[in-house]
N, C-alpha and C positions, 0 to 999 in steps of 0.2 A: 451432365445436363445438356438437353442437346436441343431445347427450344431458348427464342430470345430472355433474355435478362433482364429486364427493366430495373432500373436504379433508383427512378425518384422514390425519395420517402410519402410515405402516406402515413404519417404521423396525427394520434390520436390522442387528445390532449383535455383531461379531466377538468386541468385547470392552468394557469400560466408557468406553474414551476415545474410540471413532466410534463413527460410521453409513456401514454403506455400503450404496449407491443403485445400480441401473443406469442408467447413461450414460441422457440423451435421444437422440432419431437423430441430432439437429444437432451434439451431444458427440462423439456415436461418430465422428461425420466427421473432425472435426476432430481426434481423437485417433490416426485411423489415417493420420490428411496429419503428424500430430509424428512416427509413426514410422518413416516416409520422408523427413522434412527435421528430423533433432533439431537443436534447437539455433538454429533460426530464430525471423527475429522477425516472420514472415510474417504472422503471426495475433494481433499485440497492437494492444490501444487506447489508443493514448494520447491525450493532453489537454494543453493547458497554457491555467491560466485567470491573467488577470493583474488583481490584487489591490491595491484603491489604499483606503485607509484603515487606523484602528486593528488590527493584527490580533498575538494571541498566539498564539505557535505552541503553546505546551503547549494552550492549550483548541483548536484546531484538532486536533492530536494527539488528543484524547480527543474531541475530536465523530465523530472518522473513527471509531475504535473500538467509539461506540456505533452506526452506521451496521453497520461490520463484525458487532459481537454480533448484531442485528438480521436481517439476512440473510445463513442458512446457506450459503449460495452462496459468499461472500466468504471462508469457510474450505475450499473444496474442494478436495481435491487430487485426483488418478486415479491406478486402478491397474489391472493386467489379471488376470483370474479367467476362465480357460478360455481364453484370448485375447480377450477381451470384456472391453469399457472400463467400468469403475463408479467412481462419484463415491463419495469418503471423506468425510466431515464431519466434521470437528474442534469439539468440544464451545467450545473457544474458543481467540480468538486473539489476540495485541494485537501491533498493526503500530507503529511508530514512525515519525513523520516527519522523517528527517534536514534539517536548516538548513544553506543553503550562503551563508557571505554575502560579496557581491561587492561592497561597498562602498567597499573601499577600491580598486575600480580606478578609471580615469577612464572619464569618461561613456561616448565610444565603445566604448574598451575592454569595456566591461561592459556595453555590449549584445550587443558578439561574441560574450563568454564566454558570457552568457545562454543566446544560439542554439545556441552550440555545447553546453551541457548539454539546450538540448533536444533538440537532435538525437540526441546520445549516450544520450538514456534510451528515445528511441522507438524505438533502434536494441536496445534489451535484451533476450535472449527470457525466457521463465520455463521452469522444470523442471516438468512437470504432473506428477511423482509424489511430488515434496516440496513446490512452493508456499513462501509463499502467492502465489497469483496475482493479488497485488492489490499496489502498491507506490505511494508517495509519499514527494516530496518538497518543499521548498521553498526556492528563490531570492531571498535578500533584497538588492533592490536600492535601498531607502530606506529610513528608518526609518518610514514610512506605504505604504510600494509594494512589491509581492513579486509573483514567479512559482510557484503552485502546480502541481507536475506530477503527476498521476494517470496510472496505467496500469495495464490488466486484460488480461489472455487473454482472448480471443474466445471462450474455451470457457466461460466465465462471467459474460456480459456481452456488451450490444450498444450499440448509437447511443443509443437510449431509456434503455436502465440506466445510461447516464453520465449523460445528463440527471438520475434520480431521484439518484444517490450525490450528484449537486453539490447538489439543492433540502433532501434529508434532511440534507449535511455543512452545509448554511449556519442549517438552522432548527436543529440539536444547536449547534453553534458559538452564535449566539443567544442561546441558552436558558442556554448554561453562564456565558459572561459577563455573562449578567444576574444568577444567580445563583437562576434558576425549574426546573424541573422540565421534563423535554422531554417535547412532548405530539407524538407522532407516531404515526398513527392505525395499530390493529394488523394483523399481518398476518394473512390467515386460512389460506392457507398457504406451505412453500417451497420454490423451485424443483424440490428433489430428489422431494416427492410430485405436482408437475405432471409429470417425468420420465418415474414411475413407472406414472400413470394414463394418460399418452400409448402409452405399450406396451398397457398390457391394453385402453384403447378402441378405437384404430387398427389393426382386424383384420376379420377376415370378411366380411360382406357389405360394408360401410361400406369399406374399404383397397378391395375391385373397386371400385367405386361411383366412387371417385378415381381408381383407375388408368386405369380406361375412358374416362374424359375426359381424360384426359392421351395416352393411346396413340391415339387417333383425333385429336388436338389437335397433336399431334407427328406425324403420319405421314407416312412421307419428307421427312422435314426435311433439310436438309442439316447435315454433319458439321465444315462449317467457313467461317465470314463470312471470305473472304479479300480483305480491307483492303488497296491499298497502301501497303505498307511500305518504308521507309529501307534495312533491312537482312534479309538472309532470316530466316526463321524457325530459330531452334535446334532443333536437332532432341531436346533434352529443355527444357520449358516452364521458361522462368526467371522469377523476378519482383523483377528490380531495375526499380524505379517511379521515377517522375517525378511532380511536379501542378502542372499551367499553370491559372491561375485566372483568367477574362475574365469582366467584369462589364456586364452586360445591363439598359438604361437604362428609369428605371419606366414613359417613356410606351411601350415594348414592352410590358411588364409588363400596362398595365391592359388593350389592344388583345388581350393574349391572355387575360384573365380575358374579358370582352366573345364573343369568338369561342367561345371555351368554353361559355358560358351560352347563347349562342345557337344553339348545338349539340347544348344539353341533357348535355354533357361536362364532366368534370372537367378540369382544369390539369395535373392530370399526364397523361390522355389525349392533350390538344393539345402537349403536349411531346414525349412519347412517340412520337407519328404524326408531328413534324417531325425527329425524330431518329431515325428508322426512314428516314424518308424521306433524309436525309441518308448514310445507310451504306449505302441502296442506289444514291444516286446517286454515291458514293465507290467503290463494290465493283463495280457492274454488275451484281448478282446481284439478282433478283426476288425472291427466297425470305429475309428477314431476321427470323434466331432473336437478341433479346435479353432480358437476365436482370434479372430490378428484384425489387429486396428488399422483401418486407413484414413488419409488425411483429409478424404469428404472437401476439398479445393479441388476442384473438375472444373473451375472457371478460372481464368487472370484476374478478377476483381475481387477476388478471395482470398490470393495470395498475398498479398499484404497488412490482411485485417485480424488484430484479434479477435478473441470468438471461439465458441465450442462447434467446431467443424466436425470431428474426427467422426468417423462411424466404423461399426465391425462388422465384420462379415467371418461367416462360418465354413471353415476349410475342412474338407472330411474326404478322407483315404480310407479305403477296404484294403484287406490283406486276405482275403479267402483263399484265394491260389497261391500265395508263400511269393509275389513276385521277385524276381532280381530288381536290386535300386534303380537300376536304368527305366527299368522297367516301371517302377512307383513313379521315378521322376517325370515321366513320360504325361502319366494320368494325371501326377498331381500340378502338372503345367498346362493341361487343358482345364482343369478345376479354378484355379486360381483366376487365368485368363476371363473364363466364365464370369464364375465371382466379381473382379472387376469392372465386367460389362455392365453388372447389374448393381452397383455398388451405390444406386443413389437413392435406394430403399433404407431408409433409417432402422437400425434394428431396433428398434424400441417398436416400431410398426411391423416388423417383422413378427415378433413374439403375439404383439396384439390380435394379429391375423391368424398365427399360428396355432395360436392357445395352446402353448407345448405342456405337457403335464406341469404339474407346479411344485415345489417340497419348500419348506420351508430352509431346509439341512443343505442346500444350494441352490446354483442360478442355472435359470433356464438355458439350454439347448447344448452351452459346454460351458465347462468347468475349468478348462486351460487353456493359456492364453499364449500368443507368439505374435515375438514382434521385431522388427531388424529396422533401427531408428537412422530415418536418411534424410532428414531435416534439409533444405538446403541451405548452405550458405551459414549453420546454424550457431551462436559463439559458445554453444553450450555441449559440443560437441569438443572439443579440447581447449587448449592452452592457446593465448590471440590478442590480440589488441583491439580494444575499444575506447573510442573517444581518450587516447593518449593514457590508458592504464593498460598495466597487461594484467589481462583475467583468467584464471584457472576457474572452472567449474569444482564444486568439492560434491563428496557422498554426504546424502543426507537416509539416514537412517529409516528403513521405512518399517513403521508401526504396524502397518495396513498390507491386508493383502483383498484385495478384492474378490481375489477367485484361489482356487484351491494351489493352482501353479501358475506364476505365469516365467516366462521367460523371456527378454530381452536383452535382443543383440544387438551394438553398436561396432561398426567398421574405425577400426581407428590407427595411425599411422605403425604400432607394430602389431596389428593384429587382431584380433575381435576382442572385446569383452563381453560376458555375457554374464547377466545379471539375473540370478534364482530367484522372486520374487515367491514367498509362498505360506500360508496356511499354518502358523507356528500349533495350531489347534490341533493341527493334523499330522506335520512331520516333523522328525526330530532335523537338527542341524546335522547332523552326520548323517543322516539317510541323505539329503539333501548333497552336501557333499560328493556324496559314494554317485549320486544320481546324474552330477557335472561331471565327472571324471567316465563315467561311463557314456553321455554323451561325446566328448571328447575321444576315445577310442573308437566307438561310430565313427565321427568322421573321419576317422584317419584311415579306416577301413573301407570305407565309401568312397572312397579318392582313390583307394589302391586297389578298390575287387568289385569296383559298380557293377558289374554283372554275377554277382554272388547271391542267392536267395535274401531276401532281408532277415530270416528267419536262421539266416546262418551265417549270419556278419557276428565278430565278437566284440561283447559288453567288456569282459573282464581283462586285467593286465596282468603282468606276471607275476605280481607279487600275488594279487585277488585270487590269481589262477592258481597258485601254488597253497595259499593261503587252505583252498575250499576244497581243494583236489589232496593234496597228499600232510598239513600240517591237520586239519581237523577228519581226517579220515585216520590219524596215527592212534588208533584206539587201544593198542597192546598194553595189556597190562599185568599185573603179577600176582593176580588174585590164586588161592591154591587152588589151581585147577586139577588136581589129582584128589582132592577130598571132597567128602559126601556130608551133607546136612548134618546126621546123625554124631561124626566125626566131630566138626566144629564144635556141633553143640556138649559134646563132651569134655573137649578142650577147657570148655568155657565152665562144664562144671568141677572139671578140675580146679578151677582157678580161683573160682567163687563158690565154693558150695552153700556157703552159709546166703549167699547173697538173692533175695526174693526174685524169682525169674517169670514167676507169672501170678497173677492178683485178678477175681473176681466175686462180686459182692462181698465185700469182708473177708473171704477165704484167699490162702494162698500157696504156694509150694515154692520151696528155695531152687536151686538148681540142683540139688544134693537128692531132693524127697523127688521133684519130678524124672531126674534123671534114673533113679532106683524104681518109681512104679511105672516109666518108661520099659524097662529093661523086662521087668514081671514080665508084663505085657506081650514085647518080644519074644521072651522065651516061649508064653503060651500059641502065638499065632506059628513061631516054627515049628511045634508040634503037630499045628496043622495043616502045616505045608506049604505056609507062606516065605517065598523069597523070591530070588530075581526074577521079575518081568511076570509075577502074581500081585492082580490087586483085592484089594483091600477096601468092602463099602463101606463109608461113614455116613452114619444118619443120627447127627446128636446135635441136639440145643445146646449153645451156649453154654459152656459149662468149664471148669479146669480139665476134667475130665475128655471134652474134647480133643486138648492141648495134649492130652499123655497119649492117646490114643493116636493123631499123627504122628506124633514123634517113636510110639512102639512102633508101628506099622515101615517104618521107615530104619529105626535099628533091626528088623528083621529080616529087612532084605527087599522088604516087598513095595508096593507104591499106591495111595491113597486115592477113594475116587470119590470126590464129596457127593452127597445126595440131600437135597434140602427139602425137609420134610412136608415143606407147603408147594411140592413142585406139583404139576399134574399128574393123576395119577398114569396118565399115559408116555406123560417124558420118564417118566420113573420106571416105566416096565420096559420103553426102549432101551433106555441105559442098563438096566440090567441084561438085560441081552445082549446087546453088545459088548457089555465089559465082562459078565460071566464071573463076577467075583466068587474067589473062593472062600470069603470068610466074610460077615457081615457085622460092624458095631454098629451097636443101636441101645437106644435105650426100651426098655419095657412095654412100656405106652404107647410109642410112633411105631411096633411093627405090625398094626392090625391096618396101617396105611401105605405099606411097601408092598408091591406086588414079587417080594421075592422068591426066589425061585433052589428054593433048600440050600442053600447054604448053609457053612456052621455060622450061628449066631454066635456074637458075645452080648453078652447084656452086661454093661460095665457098670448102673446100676443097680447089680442085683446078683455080680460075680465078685464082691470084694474078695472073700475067701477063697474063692478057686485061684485068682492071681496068686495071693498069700502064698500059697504052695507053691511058686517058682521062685528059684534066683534072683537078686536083685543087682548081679554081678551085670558086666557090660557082653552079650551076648558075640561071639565070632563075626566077624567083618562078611557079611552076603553082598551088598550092594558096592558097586562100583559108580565115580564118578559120573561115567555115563549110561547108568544104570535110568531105567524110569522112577521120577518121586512122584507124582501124582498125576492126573487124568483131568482135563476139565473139557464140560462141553458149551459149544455156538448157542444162541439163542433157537438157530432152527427159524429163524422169520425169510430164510430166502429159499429153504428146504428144509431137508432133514437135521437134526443136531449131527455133527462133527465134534469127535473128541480129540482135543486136540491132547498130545503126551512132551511132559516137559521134564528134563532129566535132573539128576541132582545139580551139574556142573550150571546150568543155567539160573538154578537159583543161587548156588553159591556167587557166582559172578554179577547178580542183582545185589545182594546184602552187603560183600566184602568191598564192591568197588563200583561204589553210587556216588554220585551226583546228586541223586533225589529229595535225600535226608542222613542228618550227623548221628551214628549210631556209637555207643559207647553203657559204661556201666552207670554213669550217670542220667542216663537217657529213659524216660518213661514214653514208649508207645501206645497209643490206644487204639487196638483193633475193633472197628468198624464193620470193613465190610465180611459178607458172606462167604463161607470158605470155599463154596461153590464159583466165586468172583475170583479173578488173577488177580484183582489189588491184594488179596488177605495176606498173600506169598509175602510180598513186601513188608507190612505189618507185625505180620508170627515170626517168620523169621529173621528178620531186621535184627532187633532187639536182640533177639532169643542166640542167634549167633555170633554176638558181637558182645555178651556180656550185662546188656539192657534189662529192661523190665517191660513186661507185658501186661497190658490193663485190655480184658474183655470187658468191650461195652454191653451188656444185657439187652438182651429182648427189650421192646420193636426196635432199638434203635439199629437196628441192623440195615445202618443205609449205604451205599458203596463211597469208597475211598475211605482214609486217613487223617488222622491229626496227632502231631505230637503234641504230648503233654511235658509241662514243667517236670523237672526230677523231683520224687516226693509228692506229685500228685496222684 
């Protein structure tokens, strides 16, 4: 703020017991997000500080009090006038702080129960048009040790105003059980006339002046950092939160104070720039929009006053060129600096102006959030003394995630901590995890190689590295790679003859009967000079008779080329030309619809009797493991069809040693797709090689992929 301040109140007074105030902009947001989520607790602050020495709760109770008389703030409630939010002010208020004592449970016991009331209080929302928005209580777990819970609405109150409520509740506390006078320095004014003068300053030339940096500082941003995520995105923005807390050891700590200084940058700059860089080496996306809160106190008369000051501002780094960090670091210290100049645009007016696109499935202009908490003086920031207790700060679990990530880093005597705020809708706790550990490698490598591409600093450690490089790349396995389809499935009706190997509409053949009109088969196609690297058209419906006819074509020697009878008839005269089969199965009826080109026919409808006259003995070994088993072709949508040739050993290596699905003689598969489809490979021979049963699903259902069926179905 860089015109005069004026302080007196101009207070507007309905009748003798308020004031009412219009909202500030950061109010108004927040007031128009309650009337879309009433009853949440999306937007409260809680605390819990944990209290080891003498402490009375009645003079505790009245130090909070004279805190609350102290700042109008702490009595506000809202209400709407034209639809438009205004702050109430209550001439006075007196809060009570309920005792809750847990001492008589046992020790564990009673640190559950602890947890579990602090969980339950941060879980409470507030009513903003009755209040008060300010509530306490207190845990008594010793007769020298207690748990104080604080909690405020967002709408009157930030990070910093918890800090003052806890330094003001400890020096009134203090003062009263000494039995002195509380000296705490006046206020010159309260939040509802910083409110008031933010309206009437923030217009005219001054409001363009801000927007204009902000519309050229945004332009074509993109509308959404799209993160791999565990689960999709909901299509209306949820904020059940999570917070994974990984702690960042001091000799990093001082290597990035060093880099910084020697960069003529701040710590939060060099953060900033590694964790921009980290979301766009997560995203793939060049273009990253993220949000970091600042403390909106640009005056001395603000620094002492609770109140919703804070406002955000949107930090955005490009990677198009692949810079070195030094180099990110460079740009993303005139960005920031920028940023700050302009920091007295409320983003709620920001978006207003903006009209950024809108989704219900998240929030406008970025979706992650960064923040490096530097409070000053603050008691919530570690272990300390106040008003003669020593207070720890405790974790309060958060429910709530406001945005899809945020991250918050705190400086602290060994080191940072850094807190995963994030999206439980969206990421699992283990990605999350895996996501801090790999930011923690960044910076270790941003300290040691700042002039390294960003795009080629390393994420992974050695164990990740070893993990993804040579434990899941060890794929060797012991499937028989020296045997052929036909082999297998011989094995298998050794073993089982009697056992039903393939079932369609009511019909079926054991391994014993398929494998014998198998063999027929064979013999007759080697008469016609079918075997290695000779194929073999198939044009047949649905049928068992299908099933015997790849599996002859394959004890033969030779290698199957499906042809699906509803193809074009132009893909169909292509692929015969190209494959040039020397022997054609069909049935009767579909070859008045194949453009083929004299080959021998079988008609297996209408040849029982000529097979009859072969052998039904297991025909001499033609094909070799890397012999070809069958032909299939591309769709042809980017050119021509491509036929692609797949050998026995590759499908043996599908069936024997999957992953995909549990094959055995218990096991009923039902084949689905089209034999012309690479799924059917899976399907036919799965089962068929492993001992199973095979179930043809009939006509139309001829849809691609798979399903096992129960055994006995």
């Amino acid at each position: 703020m860089t015109e005069s301040y004026d302080p007196t109140p101009n207070h507007q007074s309905p009748g003798e017991d308020v004031f009412v105030f219009p909202a500030s902009f950061a109010q108004q947001r927040l007031w128009f997000i309650e009337q879309f989520l009433p009853g949440s607790a999306a937007y409260t602050i809680p605390r819990a500080i944990h209290l080891t020495g003498p402490l009375d709760p009645t003079i505790l109770e009245q130090a909070l009090n004279v805190v609350v008389e102290r700042h109008e703030v702490l009595r506000t409630t809202f209400i709407s006038l034209q639809g438009e939010p205004h702050q109430v002010v209550k001439p006075s208020l007196r809060l009570e702080i309920p005792v809750v004592d847990l001492r008589s449970f046992a020790p564990e016991e009673r640190e559950a129960e602890a947890q579990r009331l602090i969980a339950e209080e941060a879980g409470k929302p507030f009513d903003l048009s009755t209040g008060p928005l300010i509530r306490a209580s207190l845990l008594r777990l010793a007769d020298q040790e207690h748990i104080l819970l604080l909690t405020m609405h967002h709408i009157i109150s930030d990070g910093w105003s918890m800090g003052i409520l806890i330094r003001e509740l400890g020096m009134a506390a203090e003062a009263l059980n000494a039995g002195r006078s509380i000296q705490l320095p006046p206020l010159p004014i309260q939040y509802a006339d910083y409110a008031e003068w933010q309206r009437e300053w923030l217009q005219g030339e001054l409001l363009e002046q801000q927007l204009n940096y902000w519309r050229e500082q945004l332009r074509d941003a993109p509308a959404l950092l799209e993160l791999p995520t565990d689960h999709p995105r909901p299509a209306v923005q949820t904020m059940r939160g999570a917070t994974l807390v990984h702690e960042l050891p001091s000799e990093l700590l001082l290597k990035l104070h060093a880099l910084s200084k020697a960069e003529n940058a701040t710590l939060f700059m060099t953060l900033l720039a590694a964790f921009q860089t980290l979301l766009h080496r997560y995203s793939g996306q060049d273009d990253i929009l993220v949000g970091t809160p600042v403390a909106g106190r640009t005056r001395a008369e603000l620094e002492g006053l609770i109140g919703f000051f804070v406002n955000t501002l949107v930090m955005r780094a490009q990677f198009y060129d692949n810079p070195s960090f030094r180099t990110l670091l460079s740009r993303v210290r005139e960005t920031a600096l920028g940023a700050f100049a302009h920091q007295d645009l409320p983003f709620e007016k920001l978006v207003e102006e903006l009209k950024p696109e809108r989704s219900t499935s998240h929030s406008p202009l970025f979706q992650v959030m960064f923040a490096l908490q530097n409070a000053p003086d603050s008691p919530l920031q570690g272990s300390g003394q106040v008003g003669g207790l020593r207070i720890r700060p405790l974790h309060v679990p958060a429910a709530i995630a406001k945005f899809d990530l945020t991250l918050e880093l705190t400086e602290v005597e060994h080191g940072l901590v850094a807190a995963f705020e994030y999206n439980a809708d969206l990421f699992d706790a283990e990605t999350i995890a895996r996501l801090a550990r790999h930011f923690q490698i960044l910076l270790e490598a941003v300290v040691a190689q700042p002039d390294l591409p960003v795009g080629r600093l390393p994420l992974l450690g050695d164990n990740e590295r070893r993990r993804l490089l040579d434990e899941w790349n060890a794929t060797t396995t012991t499937y028989p790679r020296a045997s052929t389809i036909h082999q297998l499935f011989e094995a298998q009706a050794g073993l089982l003859p009697d056992a039903v190997a393939v079932s369609f509409l009511g019909s079926q053949l054991t391994y014993r009967e398929l494998n014998e009109r198998a063999n027929r088969l064979a013999h007759h196609l080697r008469s016609l000079g079918v075997g290695p690297g000779v194929y073999v058209g198939v044009c047949l419906e649905r049928s068992l008779d299908l099933v015997v006819a790849l599996l002859g074509i394959l004890k033969a020697g030779g290698a199957y080329a499906p042809l699906e009878p509803d193809y074009p008839r132009e893909r169909l005269a292509f692929m015969f030309e190209d494959i040039r089969p020397a022997v054609l199965i069909a049935q009767q009826r579909l070859l008045d619809t194949l453009p083929y080109q004299q080959p021998h026919i079988i008609c297996l409808d209408g040849e029982t009797d000529l097979l009859a006259d072969y052998p039904e003995t297991t025909p001499s070994a033609g094909a070799a493991a890397d012999s070809p088993a069958y032909i299939m072709y591309t769709s042809g949508s980017t050119g021509q069809p491509k036929g692609i040739i797949i050998p026995h050993r590759a499908v043996v290596r599908l069936v024997k040693e999957t992953n995909y699905a549990h094959f055995g003689p218990d096991e009923v598969f039902l084949q689905l797709a089209p034999i012309a489809f690479d799924a059917s490979t899976l399907e036919i021979w799965g089962p068929l090689l492993n001992g199973g049963r095979l179930a043809i699903a009939p006509a139309p259902a001829a849809l691609a992929g798979g399903a096992r069926a129960p055994a006995g179905g």
